[in-house]
C-alpha positions as CSV (number, residue, x, y, z in Angstrom):
1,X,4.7,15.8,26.2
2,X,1.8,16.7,28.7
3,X,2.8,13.6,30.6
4,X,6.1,14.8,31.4
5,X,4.9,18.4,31.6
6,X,2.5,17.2,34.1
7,X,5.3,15.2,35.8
8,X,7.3,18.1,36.6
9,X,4.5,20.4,37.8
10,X,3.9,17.3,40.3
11,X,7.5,17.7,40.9
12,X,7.6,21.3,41.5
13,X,4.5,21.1,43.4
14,X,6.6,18.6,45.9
15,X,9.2,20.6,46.7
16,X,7.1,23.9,47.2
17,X,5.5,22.0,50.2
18,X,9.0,20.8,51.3
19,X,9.9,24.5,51.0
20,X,6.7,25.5,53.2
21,X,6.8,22.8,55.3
22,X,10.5,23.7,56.5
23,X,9.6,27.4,57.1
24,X,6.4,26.6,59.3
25,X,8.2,24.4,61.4
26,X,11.0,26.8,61.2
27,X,8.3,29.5,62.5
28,X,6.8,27.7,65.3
29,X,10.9,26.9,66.9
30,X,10.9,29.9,69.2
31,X,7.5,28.8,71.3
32,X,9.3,25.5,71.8
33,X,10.4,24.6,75.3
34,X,13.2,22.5,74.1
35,X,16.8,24.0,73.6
36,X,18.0,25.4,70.2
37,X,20.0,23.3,69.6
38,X,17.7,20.4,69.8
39,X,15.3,21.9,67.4
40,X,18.3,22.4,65.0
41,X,19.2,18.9,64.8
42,X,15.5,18.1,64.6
43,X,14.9,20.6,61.8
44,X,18.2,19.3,59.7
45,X,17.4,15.9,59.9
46,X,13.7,16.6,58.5
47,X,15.0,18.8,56.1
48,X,17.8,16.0,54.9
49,X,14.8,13.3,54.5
50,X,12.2,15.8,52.9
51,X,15.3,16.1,50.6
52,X,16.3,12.5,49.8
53,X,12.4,12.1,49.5
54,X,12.7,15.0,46.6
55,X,15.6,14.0,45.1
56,X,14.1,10.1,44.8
57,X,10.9,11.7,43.4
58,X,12.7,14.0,40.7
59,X,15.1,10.6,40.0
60,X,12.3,8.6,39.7
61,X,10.6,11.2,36.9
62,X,14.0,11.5,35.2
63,X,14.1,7.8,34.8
64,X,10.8,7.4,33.8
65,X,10.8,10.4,31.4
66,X,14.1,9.0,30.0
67,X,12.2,5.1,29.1
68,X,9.6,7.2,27.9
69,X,11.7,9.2,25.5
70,X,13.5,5.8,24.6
71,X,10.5,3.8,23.7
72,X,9.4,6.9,21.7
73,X,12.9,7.3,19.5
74,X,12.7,3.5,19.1
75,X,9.1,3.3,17.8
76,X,10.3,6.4,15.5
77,X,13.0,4.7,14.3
78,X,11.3,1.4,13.5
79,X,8.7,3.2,11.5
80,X,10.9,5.1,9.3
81,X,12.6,1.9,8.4
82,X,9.3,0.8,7.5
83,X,8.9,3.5,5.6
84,X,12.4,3.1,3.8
85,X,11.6,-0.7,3.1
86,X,8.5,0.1,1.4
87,X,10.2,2.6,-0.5
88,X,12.4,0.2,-1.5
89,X,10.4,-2.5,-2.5
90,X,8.3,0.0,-4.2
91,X,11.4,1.1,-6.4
92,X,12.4,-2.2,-6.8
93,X,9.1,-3.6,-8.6
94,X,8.6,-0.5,-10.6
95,X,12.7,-1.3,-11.9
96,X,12.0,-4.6,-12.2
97,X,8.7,-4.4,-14.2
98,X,9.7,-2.6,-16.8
99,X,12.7,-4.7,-17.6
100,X,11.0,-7.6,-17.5
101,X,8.1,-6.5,-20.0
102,X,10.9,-5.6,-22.6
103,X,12.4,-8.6,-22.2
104,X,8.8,-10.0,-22.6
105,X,8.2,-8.2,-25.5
106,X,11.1,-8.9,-27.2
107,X,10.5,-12.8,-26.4
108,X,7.1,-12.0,-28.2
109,X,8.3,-10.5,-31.0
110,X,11.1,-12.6,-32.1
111,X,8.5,-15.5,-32.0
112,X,6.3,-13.4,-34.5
113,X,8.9,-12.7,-36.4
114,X,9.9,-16.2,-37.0
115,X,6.6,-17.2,-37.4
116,X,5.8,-14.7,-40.0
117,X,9.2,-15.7,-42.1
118,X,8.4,-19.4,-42.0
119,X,4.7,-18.9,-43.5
120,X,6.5,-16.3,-46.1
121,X,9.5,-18.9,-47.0
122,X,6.5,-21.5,-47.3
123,X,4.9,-19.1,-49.9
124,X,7.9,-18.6,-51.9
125,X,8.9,-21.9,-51.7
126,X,11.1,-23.3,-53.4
127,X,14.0,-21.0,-52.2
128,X,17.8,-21.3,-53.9
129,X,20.5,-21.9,-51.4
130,X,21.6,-18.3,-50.7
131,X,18.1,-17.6,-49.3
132,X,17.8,-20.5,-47.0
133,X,20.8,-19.8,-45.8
134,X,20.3,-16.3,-44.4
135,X,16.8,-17.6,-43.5
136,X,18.8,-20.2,-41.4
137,X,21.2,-17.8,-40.0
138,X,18.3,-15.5,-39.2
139,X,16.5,-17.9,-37.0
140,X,19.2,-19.0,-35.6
141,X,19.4,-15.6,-34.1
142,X,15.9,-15.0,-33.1
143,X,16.3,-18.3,-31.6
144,X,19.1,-17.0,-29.3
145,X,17.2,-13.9,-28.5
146,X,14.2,-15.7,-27.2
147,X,16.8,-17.9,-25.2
148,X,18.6,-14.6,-23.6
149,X,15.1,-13.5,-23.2
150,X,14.3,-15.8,-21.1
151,X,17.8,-16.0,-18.7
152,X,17.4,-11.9,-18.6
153,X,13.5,-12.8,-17.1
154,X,15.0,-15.9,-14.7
155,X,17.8,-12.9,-13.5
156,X,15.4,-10.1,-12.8
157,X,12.9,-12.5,-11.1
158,X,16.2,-13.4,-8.8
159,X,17.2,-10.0,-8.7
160,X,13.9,-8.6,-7.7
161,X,13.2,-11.4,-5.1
162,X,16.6,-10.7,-3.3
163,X,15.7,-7.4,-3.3
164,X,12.5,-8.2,-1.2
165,X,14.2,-10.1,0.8
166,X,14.8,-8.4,4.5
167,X,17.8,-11.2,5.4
168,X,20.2,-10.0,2.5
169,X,22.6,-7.6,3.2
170,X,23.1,-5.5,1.5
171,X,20.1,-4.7,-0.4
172,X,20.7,-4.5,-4.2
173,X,20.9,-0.9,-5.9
174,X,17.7,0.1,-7.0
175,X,19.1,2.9,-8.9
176,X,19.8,0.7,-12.1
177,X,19.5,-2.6,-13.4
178,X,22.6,-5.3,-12.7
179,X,23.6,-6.0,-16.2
180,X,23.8,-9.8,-17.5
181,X,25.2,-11.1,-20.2
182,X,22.5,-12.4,-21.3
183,X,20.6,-9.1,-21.5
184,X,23.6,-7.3,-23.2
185,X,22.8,-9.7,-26.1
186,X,19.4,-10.5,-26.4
187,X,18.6,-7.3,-28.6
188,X,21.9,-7.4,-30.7
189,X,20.9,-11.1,-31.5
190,X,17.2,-9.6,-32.3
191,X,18.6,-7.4,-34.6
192,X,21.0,-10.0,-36.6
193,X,18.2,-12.4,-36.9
194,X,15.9,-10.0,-38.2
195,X,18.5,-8.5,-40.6
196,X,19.5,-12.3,-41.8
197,X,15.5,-13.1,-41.8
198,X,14.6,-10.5,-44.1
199,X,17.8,-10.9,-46.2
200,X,16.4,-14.1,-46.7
201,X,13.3,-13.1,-47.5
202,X,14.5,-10.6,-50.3
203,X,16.7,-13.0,-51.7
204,X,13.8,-15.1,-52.7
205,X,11.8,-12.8,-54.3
């Protein structure tokens, strides 16, 4: 901004000695020895390249102040989409994170859950038919929800890394989640195996 303000000051400045130029010489016509009209055509043609020289000088500010403003608006604009992809990104992991520790978690927790139904069948061993059955059944389901544990993590890690991605267009939704089969299921097959698990487990008491 002080560039161009000192630009047109420069500018001004020009043509205020253009201006006073014109009305000295103007002033000194009448001593002259040569006709009028001599001086007149002498006087108009000075005044016509004073003026070109103006007008290139003002153009020549105009186009400079105009690559000036353009490299400025384009810097501004590559910044804020900086700022936007950061955003982004930003949204994206904190999304991403917390879906993929509940699907960690859940992993974890069927796994304990299993764990801790095989050591209690092994204590009330032997178990009658009924019991191993629902056992069966109910680690049949944590199995499954260990298994769309792990596709919902392989998804989000895809998900999150085409959202990093600058080349893909467009950008997934932040907003929410994409939903996968996979992590529709995996706490409804949590819950049946757990049910059928401790079924089981009561059974054999």
């Amino acid at each position: 901004m002080v560039f161009a303000i000192a630009t047109w000051l420069r500018a001004l400045n020009a043509v205020g000695t253009v201006a006073e130029a014109a009305r000295l010489f103007r002033g000194g016509r009448g001593s002259s020895d040569v006709p009028t009209t001599v001086h007149e055509a002498d006087v108009g043609g000075l005044e016509t390249r004073l003026a070109n020289v103006v007008v290139a000088a003002l153009r020549e500010a105009f186009d400079r102040d105009r690559a000036r403003f353009d490299l400025e608006r384009e810097l501004h604009e590559a910044e804020q989409a900086t700022r936007e992809h950061a955003l982004r990104l930003e949204c994206l992991r904190s999304t991403g994170t917390t879906a993929l520790t509940q699907a960690r978690q859940l992993a974890i927790l069927s796994i304990v859950v299993w764990m801790a139904s095989a050591a209690a069948a092994g204590w009330f061993a032997p178990l009658d038919t009924l019991a191993k059955s629902l056992i069966g059944l109910g680690w049949l389901g944590l199995t499954a929800a260990v298994c769309a544990a792990l596709m919902t993590h392989q998804h989000l890690i895809t998900w999150l890394a085409r959202g990093a991605s600058e080349t893909v267009q467009p950008p997934p939704d932040v907003s929410q989640l994409p939903q996968f089969a996979a992590q529709t299921a995996m706490p409804w097959a949590f819950l049946a195996g757990f049910i059928a698990t401790a079924a089981g487990l009561l059974t054999a008491l």
